[in-house]
C-alpha positions as a Markdown table, in Angstrom:
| # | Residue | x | y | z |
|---|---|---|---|---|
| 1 | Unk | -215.1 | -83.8 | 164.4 |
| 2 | Unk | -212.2 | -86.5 | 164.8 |
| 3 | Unk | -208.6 | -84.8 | 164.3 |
| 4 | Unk | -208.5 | -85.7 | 160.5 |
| 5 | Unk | -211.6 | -84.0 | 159.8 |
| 6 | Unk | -210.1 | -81.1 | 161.5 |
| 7 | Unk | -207.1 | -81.3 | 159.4 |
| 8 | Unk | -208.7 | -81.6 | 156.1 |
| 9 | Unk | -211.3 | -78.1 | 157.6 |
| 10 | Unk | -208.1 | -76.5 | 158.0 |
| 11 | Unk | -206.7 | -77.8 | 154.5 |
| 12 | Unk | -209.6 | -76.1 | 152.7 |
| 13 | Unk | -209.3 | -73.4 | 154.9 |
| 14 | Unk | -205.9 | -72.4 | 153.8 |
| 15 | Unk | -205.9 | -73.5 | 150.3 |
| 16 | Unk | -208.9 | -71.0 | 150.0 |
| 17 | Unk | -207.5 | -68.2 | 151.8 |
| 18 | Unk | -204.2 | -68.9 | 149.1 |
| 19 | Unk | -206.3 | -68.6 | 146.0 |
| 20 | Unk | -207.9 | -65.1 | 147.7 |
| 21 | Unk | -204.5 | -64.2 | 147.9 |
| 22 | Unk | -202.9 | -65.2 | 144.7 |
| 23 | Unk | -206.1 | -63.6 | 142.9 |
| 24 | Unk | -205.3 | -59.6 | 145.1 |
| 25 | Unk | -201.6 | -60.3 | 143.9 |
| 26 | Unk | -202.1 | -61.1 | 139.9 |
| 27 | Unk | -204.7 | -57.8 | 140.7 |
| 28 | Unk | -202.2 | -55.5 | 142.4 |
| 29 | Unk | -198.4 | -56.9 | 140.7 |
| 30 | Unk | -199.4 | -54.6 | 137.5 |
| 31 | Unk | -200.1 | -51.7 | 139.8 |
| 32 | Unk | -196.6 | -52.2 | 142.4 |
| 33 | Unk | -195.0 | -49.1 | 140.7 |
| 34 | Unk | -198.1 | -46.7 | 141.8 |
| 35 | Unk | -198.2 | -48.4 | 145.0 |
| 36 | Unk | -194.3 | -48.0 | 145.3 |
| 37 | Unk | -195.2 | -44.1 | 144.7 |
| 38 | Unk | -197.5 | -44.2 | 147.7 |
| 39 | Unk | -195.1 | -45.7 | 149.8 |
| 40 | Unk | -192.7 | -43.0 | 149.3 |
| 41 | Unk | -194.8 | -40.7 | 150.4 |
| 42 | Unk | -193.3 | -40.3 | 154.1 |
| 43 | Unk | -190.2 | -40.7 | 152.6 |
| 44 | Unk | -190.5 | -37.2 | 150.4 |
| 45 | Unk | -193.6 | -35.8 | 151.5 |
| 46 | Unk | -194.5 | -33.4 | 155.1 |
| 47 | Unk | -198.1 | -34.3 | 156.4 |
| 48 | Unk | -199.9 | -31.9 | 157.7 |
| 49 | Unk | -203.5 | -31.7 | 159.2 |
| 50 | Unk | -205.7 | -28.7 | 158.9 |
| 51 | Unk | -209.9 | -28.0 | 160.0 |
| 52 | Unk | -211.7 | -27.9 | 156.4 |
| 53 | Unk | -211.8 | -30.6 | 153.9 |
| 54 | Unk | -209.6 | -32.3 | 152.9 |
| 55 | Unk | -207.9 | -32.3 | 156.4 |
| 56 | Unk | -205.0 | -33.6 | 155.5 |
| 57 | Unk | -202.3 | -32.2 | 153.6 |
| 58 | Unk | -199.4 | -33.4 | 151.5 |
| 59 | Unk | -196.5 | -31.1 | 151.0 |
| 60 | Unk | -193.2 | -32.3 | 148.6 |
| 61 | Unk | -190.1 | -31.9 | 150.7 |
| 62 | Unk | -187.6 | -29.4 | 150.0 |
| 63 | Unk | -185.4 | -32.2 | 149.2 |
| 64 | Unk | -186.2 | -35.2 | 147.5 |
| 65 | Unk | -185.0 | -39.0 | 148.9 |
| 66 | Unk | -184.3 | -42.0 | 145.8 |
| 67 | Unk | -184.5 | -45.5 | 146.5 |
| 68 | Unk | -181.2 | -47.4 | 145.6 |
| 69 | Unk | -181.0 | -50.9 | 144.7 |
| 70 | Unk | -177.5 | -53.3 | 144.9 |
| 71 | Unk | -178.1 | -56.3 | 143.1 |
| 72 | Unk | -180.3 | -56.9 | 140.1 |
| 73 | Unk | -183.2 | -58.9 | 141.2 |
| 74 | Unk | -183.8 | -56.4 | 143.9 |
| 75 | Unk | -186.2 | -54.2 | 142.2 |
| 76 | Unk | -188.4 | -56.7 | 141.2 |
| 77 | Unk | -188.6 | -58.8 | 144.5 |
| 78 | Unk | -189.3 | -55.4 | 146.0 |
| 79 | Unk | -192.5 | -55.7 | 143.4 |
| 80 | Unk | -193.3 | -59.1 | 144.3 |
| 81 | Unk | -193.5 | -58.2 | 147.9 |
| 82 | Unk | -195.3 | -55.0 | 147.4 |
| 83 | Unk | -197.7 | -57.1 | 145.1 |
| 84 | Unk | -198.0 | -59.6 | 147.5 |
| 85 | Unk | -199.1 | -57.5 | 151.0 |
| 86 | Unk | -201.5 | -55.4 | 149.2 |
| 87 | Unk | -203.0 | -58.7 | 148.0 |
| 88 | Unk | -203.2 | -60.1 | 151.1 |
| 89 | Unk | -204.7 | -56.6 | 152.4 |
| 90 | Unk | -207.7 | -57.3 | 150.1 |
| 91 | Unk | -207.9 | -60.6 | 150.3 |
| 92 | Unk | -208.0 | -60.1 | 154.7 |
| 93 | Unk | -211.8 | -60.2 | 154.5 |
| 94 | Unk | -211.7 | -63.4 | 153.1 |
| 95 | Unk | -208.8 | -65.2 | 155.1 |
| 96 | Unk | -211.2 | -63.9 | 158.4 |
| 97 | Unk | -214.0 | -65.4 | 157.0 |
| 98 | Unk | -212.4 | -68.5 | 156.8 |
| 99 | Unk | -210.7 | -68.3 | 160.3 |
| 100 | Unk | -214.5 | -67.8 | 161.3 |
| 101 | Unk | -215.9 | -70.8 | 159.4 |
| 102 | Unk | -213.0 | -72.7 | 161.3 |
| 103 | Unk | -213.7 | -71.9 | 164.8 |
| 104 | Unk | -217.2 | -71.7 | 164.3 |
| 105 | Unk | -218.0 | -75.8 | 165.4 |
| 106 | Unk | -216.4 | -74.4 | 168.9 |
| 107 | Unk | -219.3 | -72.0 | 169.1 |
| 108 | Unk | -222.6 | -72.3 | 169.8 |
| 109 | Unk | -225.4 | -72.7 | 167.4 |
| 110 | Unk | -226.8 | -68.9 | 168.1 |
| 111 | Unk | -223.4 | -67.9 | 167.8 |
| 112 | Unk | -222.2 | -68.6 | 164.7 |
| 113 | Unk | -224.8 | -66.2 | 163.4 |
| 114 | Unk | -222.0 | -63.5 | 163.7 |
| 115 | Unk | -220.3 | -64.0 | 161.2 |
| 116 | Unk | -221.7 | -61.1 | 159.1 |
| 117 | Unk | -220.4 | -58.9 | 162.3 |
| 118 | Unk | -217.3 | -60.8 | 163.3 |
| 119 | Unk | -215.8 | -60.6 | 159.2 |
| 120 | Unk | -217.4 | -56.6 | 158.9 |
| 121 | Unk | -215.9 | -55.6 | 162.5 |
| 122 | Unk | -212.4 | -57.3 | 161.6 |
| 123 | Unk | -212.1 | -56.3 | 158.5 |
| 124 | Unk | -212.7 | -52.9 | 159.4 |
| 125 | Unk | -210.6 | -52.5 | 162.3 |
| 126 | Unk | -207.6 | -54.4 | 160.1 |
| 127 | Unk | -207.9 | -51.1 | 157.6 |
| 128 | Unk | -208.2 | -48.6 | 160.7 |
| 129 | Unk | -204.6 | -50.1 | 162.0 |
| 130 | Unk | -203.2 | -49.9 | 158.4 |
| 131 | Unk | -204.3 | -46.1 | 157.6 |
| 132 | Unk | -203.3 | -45.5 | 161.7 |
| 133 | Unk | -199.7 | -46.6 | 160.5 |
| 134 | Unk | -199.3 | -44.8 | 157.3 |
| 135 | Unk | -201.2 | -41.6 | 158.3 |
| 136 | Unk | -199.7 | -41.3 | 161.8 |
| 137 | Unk | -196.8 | -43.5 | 162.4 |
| 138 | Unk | -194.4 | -43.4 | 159.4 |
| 139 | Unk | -194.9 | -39.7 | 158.6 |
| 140 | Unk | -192.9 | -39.3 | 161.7 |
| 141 | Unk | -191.4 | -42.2 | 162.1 |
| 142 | Unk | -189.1 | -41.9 | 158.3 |
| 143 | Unk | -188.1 | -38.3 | 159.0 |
| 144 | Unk | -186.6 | -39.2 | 162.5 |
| 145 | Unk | -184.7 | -41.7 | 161.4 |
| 146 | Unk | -183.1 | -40.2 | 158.3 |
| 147 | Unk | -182.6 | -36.9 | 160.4 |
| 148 | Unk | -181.6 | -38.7 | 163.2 |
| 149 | Unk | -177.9 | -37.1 | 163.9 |
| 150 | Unk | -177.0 | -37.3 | 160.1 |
| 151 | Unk | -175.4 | -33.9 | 159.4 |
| 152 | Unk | -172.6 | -35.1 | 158.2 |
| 153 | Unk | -173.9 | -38.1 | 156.5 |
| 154 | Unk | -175.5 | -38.6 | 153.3 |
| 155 | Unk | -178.4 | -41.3 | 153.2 |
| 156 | Unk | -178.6 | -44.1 | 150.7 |
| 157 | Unk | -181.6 | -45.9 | 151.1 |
| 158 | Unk | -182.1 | -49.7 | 149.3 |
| 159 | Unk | -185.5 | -50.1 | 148.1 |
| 160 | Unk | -185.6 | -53.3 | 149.7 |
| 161 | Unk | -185.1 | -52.5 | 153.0 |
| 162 | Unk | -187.6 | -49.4 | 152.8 |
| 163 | Unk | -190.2 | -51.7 | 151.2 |
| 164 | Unk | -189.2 | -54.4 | 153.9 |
| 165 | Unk | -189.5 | -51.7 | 156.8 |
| 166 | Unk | -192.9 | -49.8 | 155.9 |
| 167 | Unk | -194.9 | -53.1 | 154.6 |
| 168 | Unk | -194.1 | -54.5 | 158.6 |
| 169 | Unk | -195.2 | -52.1 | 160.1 |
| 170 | Unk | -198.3 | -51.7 | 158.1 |
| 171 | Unk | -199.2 | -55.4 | 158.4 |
| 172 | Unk | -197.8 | -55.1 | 162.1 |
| 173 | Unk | -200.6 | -52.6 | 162.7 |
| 174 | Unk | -203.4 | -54.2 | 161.0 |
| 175 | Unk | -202.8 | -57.1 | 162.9 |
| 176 | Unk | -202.4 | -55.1 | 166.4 |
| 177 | Unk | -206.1 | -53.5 | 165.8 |
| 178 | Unk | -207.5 | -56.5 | 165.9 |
| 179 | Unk | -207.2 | -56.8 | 169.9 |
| 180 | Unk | -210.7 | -56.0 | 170.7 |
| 181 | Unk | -212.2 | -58.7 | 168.2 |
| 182 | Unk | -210.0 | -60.8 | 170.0 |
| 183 | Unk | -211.0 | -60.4 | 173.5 |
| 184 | Unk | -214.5 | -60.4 | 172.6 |
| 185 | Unk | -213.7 | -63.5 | 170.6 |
| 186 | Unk | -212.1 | -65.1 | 173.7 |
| 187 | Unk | -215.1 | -63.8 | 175.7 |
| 188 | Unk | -217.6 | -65.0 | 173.7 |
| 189 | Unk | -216.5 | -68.6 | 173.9 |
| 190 | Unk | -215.9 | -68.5 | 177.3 |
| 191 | Unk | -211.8 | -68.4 | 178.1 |
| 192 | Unk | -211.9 | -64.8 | 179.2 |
| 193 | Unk | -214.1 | -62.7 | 182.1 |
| 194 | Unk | -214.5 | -58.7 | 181.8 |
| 195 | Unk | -213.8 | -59.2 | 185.1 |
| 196 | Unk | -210.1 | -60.6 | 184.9 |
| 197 | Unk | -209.5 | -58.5 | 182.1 |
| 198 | Unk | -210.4 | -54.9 | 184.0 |
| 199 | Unk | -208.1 | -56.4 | 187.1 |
| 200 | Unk | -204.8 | -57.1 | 184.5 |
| 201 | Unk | -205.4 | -53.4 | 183.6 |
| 202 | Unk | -202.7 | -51.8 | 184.8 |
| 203 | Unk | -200.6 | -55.2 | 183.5 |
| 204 | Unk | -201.6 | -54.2 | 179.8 |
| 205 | Unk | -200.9 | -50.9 | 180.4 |
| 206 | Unk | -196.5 | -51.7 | 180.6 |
| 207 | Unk | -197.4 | -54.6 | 177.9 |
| 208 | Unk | -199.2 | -52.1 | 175.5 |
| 209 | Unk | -196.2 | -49.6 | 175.9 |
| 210 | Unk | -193.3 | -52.8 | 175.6 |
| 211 | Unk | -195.1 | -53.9 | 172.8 |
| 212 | Unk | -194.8 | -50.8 | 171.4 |
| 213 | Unk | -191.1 | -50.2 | 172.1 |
| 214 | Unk | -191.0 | -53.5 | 169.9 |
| 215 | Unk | -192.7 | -52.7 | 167.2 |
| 216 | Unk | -192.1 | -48.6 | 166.7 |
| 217 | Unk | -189.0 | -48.3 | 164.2 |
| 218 | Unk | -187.9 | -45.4 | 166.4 |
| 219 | Unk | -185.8 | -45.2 | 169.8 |
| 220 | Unk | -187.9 | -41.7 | 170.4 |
| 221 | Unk | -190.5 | -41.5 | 172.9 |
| 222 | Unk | -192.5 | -39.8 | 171.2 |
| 223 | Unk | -193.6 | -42.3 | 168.5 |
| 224 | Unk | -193.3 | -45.5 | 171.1 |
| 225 | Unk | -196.3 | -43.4 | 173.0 |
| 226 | Unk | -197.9 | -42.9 | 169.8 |
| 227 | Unk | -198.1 | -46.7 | 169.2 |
| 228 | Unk | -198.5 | -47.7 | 172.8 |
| 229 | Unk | -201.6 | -45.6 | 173.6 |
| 230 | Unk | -203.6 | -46.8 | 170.9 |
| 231 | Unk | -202.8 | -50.4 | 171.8 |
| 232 | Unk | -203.7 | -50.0 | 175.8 |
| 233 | Unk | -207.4 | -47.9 | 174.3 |
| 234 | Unk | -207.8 | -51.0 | 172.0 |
| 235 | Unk | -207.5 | -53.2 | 174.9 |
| 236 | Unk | -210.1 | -51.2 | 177.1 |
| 237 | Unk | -212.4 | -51.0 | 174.2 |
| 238 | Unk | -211.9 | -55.1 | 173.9 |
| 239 | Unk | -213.1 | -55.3 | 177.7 |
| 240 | Unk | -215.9 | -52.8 | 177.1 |
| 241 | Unk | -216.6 | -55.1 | 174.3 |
| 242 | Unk | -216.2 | -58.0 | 176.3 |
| 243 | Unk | -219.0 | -56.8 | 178.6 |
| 244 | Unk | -221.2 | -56.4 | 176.4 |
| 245 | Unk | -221.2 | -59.0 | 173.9 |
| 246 | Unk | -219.1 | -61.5 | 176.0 |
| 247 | Unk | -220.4 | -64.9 | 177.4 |
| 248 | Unk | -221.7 | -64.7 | 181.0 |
| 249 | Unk | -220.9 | -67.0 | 184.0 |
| 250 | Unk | -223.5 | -70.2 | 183.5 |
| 251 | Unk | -224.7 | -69.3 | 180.2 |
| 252 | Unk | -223.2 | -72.6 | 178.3 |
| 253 | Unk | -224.6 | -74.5 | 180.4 |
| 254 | Unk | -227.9 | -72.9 | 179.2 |
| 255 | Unk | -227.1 | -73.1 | 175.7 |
| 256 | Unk | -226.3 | -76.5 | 176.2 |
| 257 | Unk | -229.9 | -77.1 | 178.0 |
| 258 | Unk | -232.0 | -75.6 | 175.3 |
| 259 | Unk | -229.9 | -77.2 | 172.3 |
């Protein structure tokens, strides 16, 4: 395709993927206060995990956190946004869709018959990262930081800034889970070998954990480990991946020949 065309495939691309989105927001903006009540949940609630249905376990604290706002249109762009990421969340299997219909020209003929697998897969591992985050991450990460040497202070949280801080690192770990599809993508076409990946091991393993010093809202080591493992066992399972579904050495030149 000349660069035009590829323009005007990445126009309809976008515009499309902006209409998926716009739809999830109108969808979600008249349910932002229920979702607001779900996001306070690791602000006001103890999780705890137990063996027997339903394994995980909500408990009220003992003292109850309020959201503050400072200016008037606070409130409501805190609903706009809240609105607006939890449209986007159900609108991510059709953005990946059309990311897939746009690198799909790049792929071979055979290949482009995974797209069912390649929007299921992504999708899938998007939502893993996002409940990882709010079922693991921030019901320790909120309680650190507000008990964080604050005897003798008293915390006044904007609702702003918590909606700004949680809805990050949700989308933050969505995006993260999406390594393996990545590297398998990569593979697939070509630019990456298992074999290079397995020797930049130990490489990824002091990324994974600077990545997630980055991206963990809390100086403890305790919940940088808890995002940095998962990250460094995403990448193994992308070169795992990689190995199995991943292009081998001479093979486009095969695909070429019986095209």
């Amino acid at each position: 395709m000349p660069f035009w065309s590829h323009l005007a495939e990445l126009r309809k691309r976008l515009v499309i993927s902006a209409i998926a989105i716009a739809i999830g927001f109108a969808a979600c903006f008249s349910f932002s206060e229920d979702l607001l009540g779900v996001l306070m949940m690791p602000l006001n609630m103890t999780m705890s995990y137990q063996a027997s249905f339903p394994f995980l376990v909500f408990t009220p604290n003992p003292v109850k956190h309020e959201l503050f706002f400072t200016t008037l249109t606070e409130p409501f762009m805190a609903h706009l946004k809240i609105a607006f990421v939890a449209g986007l969340i159900l609108a991510v299997p059709i953005i990946l869709l059309q990311i897939w219909k746009f690198i799909s020209p790049g792929l071979m003929p055979r290949e482009r018959r995974y797209t069912g697998y390649f929007v299921s897969f992504s999708t899938l591992f998007f939502a893993a990262g996002v409940l990882f985050c709010f079922f693991l991450l921030l019901p320790y990460a909120v309680p650190f930081l507000i008990g964080y040497k604050t005897e003798h202070l008293n915390p006044i949280i904007r609702i702003g800034e918590y909606i700004d801080f949680t809805l990050k690192f949700l989308l933050g770990a969505g995006a993260v889970f999406e390594l393996p599809l990545i590297i398998i993508l990569l593979s697939r076409m070509g630019i990456l070998q298992p074999a290079s990946l397995a020797k930049f091991r130990k490489f990824a393993f002091l990324i994974s954990f600077v990545i997630g010093a980055i991206i963990t809202p809390t100086p403890d080591a305790f919940n940088m480990t808890l995002m940095s493992l998962p990250i460094y066992i995403l990448y193994e399972i992308g070169i795992l991946g990689a190995r199995l579904f991943g292009r081998k050495r001479g093979t486009h030149t095969t695909d070429l020949t019986e095209t």
